[in-house]
C-alpha positions in Angstrom: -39.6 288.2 22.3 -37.2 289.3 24.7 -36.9 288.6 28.7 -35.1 290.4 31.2 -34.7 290.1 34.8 -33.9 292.6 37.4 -31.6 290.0 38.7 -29.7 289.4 35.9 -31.1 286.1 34.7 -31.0 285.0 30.8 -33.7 284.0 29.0 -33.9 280.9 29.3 -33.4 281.2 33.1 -36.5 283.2 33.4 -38.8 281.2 31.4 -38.0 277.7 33.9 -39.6 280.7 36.8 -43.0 280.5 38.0 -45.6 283.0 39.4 -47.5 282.4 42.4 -51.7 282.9 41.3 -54.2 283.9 44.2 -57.8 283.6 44.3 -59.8 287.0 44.2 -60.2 286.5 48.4 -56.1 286.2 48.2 -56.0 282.3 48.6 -52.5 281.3 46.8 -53.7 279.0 44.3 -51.1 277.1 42.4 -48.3 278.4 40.3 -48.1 278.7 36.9 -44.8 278.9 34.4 -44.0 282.5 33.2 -45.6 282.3 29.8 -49.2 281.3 31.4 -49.0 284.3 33.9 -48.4 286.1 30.7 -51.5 285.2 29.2 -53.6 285.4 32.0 -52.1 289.2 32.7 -52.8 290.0 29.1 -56.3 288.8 28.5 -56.9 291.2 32.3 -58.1 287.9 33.9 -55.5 288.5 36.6 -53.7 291.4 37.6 -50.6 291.9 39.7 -49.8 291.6 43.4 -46.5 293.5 44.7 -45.3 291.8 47.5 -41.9 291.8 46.1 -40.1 295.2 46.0 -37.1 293.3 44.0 -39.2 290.5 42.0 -40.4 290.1 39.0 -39.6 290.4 35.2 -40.0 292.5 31.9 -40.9 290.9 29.2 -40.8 292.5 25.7 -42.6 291.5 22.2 -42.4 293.4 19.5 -45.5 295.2 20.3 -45.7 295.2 24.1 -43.5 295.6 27.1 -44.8 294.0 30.2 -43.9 293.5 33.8 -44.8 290.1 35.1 -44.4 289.8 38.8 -43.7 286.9 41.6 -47.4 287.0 42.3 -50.7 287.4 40.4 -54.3 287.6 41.7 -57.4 286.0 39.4 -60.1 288.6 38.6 -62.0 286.6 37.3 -64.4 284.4 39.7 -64.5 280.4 38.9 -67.0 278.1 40.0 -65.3 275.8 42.8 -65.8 272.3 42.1 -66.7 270.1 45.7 -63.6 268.2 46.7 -64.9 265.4 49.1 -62.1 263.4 50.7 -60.9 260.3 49.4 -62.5 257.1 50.3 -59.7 255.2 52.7 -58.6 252.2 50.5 -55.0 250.9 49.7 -54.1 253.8 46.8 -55.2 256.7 48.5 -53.2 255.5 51.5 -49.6 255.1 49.5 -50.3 258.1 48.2 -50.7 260.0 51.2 -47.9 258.3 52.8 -45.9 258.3 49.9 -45.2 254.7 49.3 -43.2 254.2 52.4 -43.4 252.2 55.3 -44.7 254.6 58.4 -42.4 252.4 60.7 -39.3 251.8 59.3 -39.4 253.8 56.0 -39.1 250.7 53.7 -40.7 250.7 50.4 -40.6 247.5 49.4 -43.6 244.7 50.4 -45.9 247.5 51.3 -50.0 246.3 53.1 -52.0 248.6 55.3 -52.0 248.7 59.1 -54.7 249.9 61.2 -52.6 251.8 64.3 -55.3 250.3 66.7 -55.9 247.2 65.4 -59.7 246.2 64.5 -59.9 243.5 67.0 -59.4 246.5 69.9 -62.3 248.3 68.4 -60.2 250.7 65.6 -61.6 252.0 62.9 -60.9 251.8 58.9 -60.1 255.4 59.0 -58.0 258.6 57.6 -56.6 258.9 61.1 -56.0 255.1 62.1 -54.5 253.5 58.6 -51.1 253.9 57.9 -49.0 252.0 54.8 -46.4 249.4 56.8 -44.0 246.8 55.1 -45.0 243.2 56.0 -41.9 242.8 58.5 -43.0 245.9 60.7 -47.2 244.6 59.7 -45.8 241.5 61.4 -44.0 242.3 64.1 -46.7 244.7 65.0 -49.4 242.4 64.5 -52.6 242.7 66.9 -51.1 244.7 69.1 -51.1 248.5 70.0 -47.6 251.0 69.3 -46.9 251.0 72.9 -47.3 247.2 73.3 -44.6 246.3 70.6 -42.3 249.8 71.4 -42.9 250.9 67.6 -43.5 254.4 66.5 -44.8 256.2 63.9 -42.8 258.5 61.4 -45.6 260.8 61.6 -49.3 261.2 62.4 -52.0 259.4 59.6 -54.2 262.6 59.0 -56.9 262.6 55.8 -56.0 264.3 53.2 -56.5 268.0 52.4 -57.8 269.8 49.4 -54.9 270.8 47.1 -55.1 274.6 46.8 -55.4 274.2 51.0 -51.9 271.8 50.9 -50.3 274.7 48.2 -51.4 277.1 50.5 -50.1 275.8 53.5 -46.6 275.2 52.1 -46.6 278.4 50.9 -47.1 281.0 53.6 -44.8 278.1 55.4 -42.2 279.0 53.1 -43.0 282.9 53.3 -42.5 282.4 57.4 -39.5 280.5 57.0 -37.7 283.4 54.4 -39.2 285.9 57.1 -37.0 284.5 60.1 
């Protein structure tokens, strides 16, 4: 098999690329490495989207020459499985906050804070638990932000379906290439 870009790119180079794959309603999906889109191209479960006067690659087999572009579009309908949000419980919430302390940034000695403490009638909630190392946990203690002068790196939110997050970032990243 042999690759070619119309940038210039070797092989190798080509194959590391990946192929942004939208939903039939044009929802980007996920992406998917080159050889995947391939597939998916080939078997006419997706077919091409040209957003991209200049992207894309040519691929060529022995038997077949074919263009795989930046972005692909499903054909094919799939059953969407429910996604309920996670329950709030000490995993989920390193996870969303990536195992770092929403004060300070630490991430070592990590517990859970509630933002409004329990006591002052908060709730065990997406939007009220945040991850905290035990010195800012402390030093907060049972008081509110604006009692103790601390802030938070950023807002606690729930989390978000993934094809909505992939989404998000990438017409994020379109706007940005836009400007």
């Amino acid at each position: 098999m042999t690759i070619s870009s119309r940038r210039g790119a070797n092989a190798m180079q080509v194959l590391e690329q990946s192929v942004v794959v939208f939903s039939q309603n044009y929802l980007p999906l996920c992406c998917v490495n080159i050889k995947r889109a391939i597939v998916l191209l080939v078997t006419n479960k997706a077919e091409p989207l040209d957003f991209a006067a200049d992207g894309g690659w040519r691929v060529h087999s022995p038997s077949l020459v074919i263009e795989v572009p930046k972005h692909i579009r499903l054909k094919i309908g799939s059953s969407e499985r429910t996604w309920k949000v996670p329950p709030v419980n000490r995993r989920e919430v390193l996870r969303r906050d990536h195992h770092t302390c929403q004060y300070c940034g630490s991430g070592k000695r990590l517990t859970l804070d509630h933002v409004i403490p329990r006591s002052k009638g908060g709730l065990h909630t997406w939007d009220n638990v945040v991850t905290a190392c035990e010195r800012c946990n402390s030093r907060k203690g049972d008081r509110s932000l604006s009692e103790v002068g601390m802030q938070l790196r950023k807002l606690p939110k729930a989390p978000i379906h993934p094809a909505i997050a992939f989404a998000e970032q990438f017409w994020t990243n379109v706007q940005a290439n836009l400007e």
